[in-house]
C-alpha positions in Angstrom: -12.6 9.1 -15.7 -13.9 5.5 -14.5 -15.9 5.5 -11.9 -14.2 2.7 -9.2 -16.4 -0.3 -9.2 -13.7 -2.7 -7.2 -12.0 -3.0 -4.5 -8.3 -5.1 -4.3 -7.3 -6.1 -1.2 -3.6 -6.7 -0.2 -1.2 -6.7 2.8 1.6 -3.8 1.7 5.0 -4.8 1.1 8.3 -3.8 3.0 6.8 -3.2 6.4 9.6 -4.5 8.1 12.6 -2.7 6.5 13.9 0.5 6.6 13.4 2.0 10.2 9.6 1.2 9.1 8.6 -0.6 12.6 9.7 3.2 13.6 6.9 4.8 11.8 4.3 2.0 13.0 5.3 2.2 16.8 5.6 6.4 16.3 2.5 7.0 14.1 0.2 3.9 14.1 0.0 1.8 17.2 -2.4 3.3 19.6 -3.8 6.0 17.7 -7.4 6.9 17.5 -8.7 5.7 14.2 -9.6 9.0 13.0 -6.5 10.9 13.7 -4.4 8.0 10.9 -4.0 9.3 7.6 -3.0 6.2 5.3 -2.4 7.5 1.3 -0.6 6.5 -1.7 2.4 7.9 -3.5 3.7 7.3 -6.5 7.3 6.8 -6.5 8.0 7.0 -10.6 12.3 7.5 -9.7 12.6 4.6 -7.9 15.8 2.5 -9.6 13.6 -1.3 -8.6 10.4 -0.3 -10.3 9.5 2.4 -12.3 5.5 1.3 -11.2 6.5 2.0 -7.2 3.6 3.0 -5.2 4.8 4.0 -1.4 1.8 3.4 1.5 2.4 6.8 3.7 0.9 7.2 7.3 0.1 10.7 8.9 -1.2 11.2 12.5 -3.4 14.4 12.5 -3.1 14.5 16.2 0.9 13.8 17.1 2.6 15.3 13.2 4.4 12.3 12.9 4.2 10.0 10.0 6.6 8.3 7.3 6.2 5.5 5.2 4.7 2.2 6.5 5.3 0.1 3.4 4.8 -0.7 -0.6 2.2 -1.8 -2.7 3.4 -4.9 -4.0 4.6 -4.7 -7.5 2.3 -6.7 -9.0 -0.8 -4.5 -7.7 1.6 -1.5 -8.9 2.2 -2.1 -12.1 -1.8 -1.5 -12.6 -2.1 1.0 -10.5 0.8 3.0 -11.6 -0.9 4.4 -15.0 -4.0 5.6 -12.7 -1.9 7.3 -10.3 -0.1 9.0 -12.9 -3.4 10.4 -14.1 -5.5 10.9 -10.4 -5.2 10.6 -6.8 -6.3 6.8 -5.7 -7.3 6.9 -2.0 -7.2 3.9 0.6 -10.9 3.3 1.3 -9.6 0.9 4.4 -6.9 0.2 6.6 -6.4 -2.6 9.0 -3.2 -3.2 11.3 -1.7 -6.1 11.0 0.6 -7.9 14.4 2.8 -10.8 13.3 5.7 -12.5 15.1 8.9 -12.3 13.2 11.9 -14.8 15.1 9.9 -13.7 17.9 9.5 -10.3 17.5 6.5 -8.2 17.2 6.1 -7.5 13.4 3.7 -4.5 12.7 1.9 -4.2 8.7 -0.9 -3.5 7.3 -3.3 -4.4 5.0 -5.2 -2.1 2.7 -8.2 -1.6 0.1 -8.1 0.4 -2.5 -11.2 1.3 -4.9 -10.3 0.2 -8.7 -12.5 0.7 -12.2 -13.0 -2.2 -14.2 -10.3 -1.5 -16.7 -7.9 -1.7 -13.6 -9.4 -4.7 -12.6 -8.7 -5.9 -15.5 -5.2 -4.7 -16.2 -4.7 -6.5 -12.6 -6.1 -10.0 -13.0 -3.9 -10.2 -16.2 -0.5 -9.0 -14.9 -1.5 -11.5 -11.8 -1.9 -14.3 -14.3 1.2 -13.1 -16.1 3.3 -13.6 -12.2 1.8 -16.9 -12.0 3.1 -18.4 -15.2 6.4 -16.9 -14.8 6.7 -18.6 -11.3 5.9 -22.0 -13.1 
């Protein structure tokens, strides 16, 4: 196994559908930073993406928790593979407050430690988005 030497950095995907905003107001907003569990799981069965990577919440204290999101696909196509072999953690959270036609929107953005292969495997499916937006 690769030790991580990277960190990639992205705001998750999805926040606001789904009954998510739920999970943020129930699990998330107000809670003592140490009492939020935020993890990744994989979601191989998905019919949009075989790569699908959910972003899960759990508060220690209260028991509730759900999902708060994706990773977005192009992130999850590299992290997949790992996944499928070992646990990836989150090594940081940050809550994010947007508006939304005037609504209070809640995400987050997260970092995940990578190994230089992944790193790799990432900047090229990146560059591979790009050109097929062109």
């Amino acid at each position: 196994m690769t030790a991580p030497k990277h960190t990639v950095s992205f705001e998750i995907a999805g926040s606001g559908f789904e009954g998510r905003q739920k999970t943020y107001l129930e699990t998330v907003v107000g809670a003592d930073r140490g009492d939020l569990e935020v993890f990744l799981e994989r979601d191989p069965e998905n019919e949009h993406d075989r790569n699908a990577i959910k972003v899960m919440v759990r508060n220690a204290r209260t028991g509730s928790g759900g999902q708060a999101g994706w990773v977005p696909a192009v992130f999850a196509k590299a992290l997949a593979p790992v996944m499928d072999k070992r646990n990836v953690v989150v090594a940081k959270w940050k809550l994010v407050k947007t508006a939304w036609y005037g609504k209070t929107r809640w995400g987050m953005k997260i970092q995940v430690p990578i190994s230089e292969a992944t790193m790799r495997r990432m900047r090229r499916d990146l560059e591979e988005a790009r050109v097929a937006e062109a």
